[in-house]
N, C-alpha and C positions, 0 to 999 in steps of 0.2 A: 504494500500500500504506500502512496507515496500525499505528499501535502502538497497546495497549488504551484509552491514556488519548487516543487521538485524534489524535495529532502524524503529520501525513503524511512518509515516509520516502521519501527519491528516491533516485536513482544518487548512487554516491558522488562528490564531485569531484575531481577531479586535473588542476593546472596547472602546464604546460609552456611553455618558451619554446622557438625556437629563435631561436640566434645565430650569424654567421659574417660574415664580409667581404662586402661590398655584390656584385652579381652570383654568387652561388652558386647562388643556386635557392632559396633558403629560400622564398617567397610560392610558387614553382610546387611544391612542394611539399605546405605548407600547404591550397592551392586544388585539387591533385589527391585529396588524401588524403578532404576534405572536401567536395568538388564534382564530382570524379570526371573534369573535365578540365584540359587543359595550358595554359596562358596564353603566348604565343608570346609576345606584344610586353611590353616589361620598360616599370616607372613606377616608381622607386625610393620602397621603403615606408618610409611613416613610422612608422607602426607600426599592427599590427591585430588583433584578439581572435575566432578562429573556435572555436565551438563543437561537438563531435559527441560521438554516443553512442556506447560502445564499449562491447564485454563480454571481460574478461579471466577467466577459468576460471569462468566458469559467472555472472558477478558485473556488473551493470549501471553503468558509468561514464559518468560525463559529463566529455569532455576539453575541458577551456579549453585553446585554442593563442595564445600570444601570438609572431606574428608580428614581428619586432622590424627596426630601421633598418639596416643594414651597419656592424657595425664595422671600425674601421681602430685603426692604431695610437695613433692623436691621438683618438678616440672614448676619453670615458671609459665604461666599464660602467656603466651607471645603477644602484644599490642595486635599484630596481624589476625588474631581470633577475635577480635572484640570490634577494630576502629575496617571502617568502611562495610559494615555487614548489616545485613537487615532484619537480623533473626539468628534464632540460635535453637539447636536442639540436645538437650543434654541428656546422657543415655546413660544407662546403668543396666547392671546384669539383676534378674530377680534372685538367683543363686549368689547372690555374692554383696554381703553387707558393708562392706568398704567400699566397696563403688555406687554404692548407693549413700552414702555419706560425702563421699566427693565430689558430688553434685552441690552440693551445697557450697564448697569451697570455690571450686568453680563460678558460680552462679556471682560469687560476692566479687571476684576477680574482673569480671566481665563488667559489675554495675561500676565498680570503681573504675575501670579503662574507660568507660564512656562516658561516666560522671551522670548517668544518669540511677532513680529510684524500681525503674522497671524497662523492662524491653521486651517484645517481642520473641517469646520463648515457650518451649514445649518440653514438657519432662519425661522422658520414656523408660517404663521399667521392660526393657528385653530380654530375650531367652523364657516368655512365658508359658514356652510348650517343656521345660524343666522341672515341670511339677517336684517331682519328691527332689530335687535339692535345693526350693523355694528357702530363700533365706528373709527375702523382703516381701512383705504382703501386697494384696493390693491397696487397700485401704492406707499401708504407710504412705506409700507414692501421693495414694490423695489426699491426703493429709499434707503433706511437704508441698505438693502442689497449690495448695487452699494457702500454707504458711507464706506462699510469696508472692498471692494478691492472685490477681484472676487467670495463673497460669494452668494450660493446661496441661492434661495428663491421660497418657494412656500407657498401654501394655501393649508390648508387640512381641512376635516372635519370626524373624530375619526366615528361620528355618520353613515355616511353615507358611509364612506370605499373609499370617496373622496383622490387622491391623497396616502395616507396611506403606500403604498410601495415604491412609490417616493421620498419620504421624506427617506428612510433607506438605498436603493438604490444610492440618492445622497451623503449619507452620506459618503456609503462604496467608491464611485469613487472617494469623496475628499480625504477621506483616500489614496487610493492608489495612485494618484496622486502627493501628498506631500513624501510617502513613497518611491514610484520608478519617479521620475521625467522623464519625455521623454527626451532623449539629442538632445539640442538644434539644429536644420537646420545649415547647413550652407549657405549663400546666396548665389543667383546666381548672378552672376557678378564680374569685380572688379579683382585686381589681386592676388596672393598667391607670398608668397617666401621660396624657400627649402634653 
């Protein structure tokens, strides 16, 4: 599509990271969502940029996913995860309580790089097809999700294609949510003055 004076118009862009502690799932994810299958054998990533089209209410996107390295607590957050990005999805294994606490770490890292109180963010407890070595509930996840204001939350599981576009979908509606805000109702009732 192009405008009168000739400049061609694309999908809009929107770029996501996701981040979480090394073996979550974050690449099988990333490679489900985008390639549509499950990568069994793990290569711990160093870091990688997947691109796809996506269309949220009617409206052509192009998602940059930056795949990023496993944080830990000695990882510092790179400025590069935080500063020019539009969203963020922070992942955790359901089997594994300490990646589920470093999401929180995480989370504080990112507000401080941007200086802002909230962003555009989505909290994912994965590996939910691990039933018997569940370490984190679901209820925690929403709970932790409810602790940091209207973020959302789900469970997904990379192996099983559980959830999987949900999680990227939510992400792009936080996005654009933050981006064009609805203007506020006005109440019914009550008096006005000209």
């Amino acid at each position: 599509m192009t405008t009168p004076s000739g400049k061609l118009i694309g999908p809009k862009q929107r770029k996501v990271a996701l981040l979480g502690s090394r073996s979550v799932g974050k690449s099988s994810l990333t490679v489900q969502f985008v390639d549509q299958h499950f990568v069994d054998s793990y290569y711990p990533t160093i870091e990688n940029t997947f691109t796809k089209p996506v269309k949220y209410k009617g409206q052509d996107f192009q998602l940059d996913i930056v795949d990023t390295a496993g944080q830990d607590e000695f990882s510092i957050l790179s400025s590069r995860h935080a500063v020019g990005l539009h969203g963020w999805i922070l992942v955790y294994s359901v089997s594994s309580r300490s990646s589920f606490e470093m999401c929180s770490i995480i989370r504080e890292k990112i507000l401080n790089y941007t200086g802002r109180d909230s962003v555009p963010m989505v909290l994912v407890g994965n590996k939910s097809d691990l039933a018997v070595q569940r370490q984190v509930t679901r209820e925690e996840g929403q709970a932790l999700a409810q602790s940091w204001g209207k973020t959302v939350f789900l469970e997904s599981s990379a192996r099983t294609n559980e959830n999987v576009s949900r999680v990227f979908d939510a992400v792009v509606a936080e996005i654009e949510k933050d981006l064009n805000p609805e203007p506020e109702k006005p109440e019914k009732g009550g008096c006005a003055l000209m």
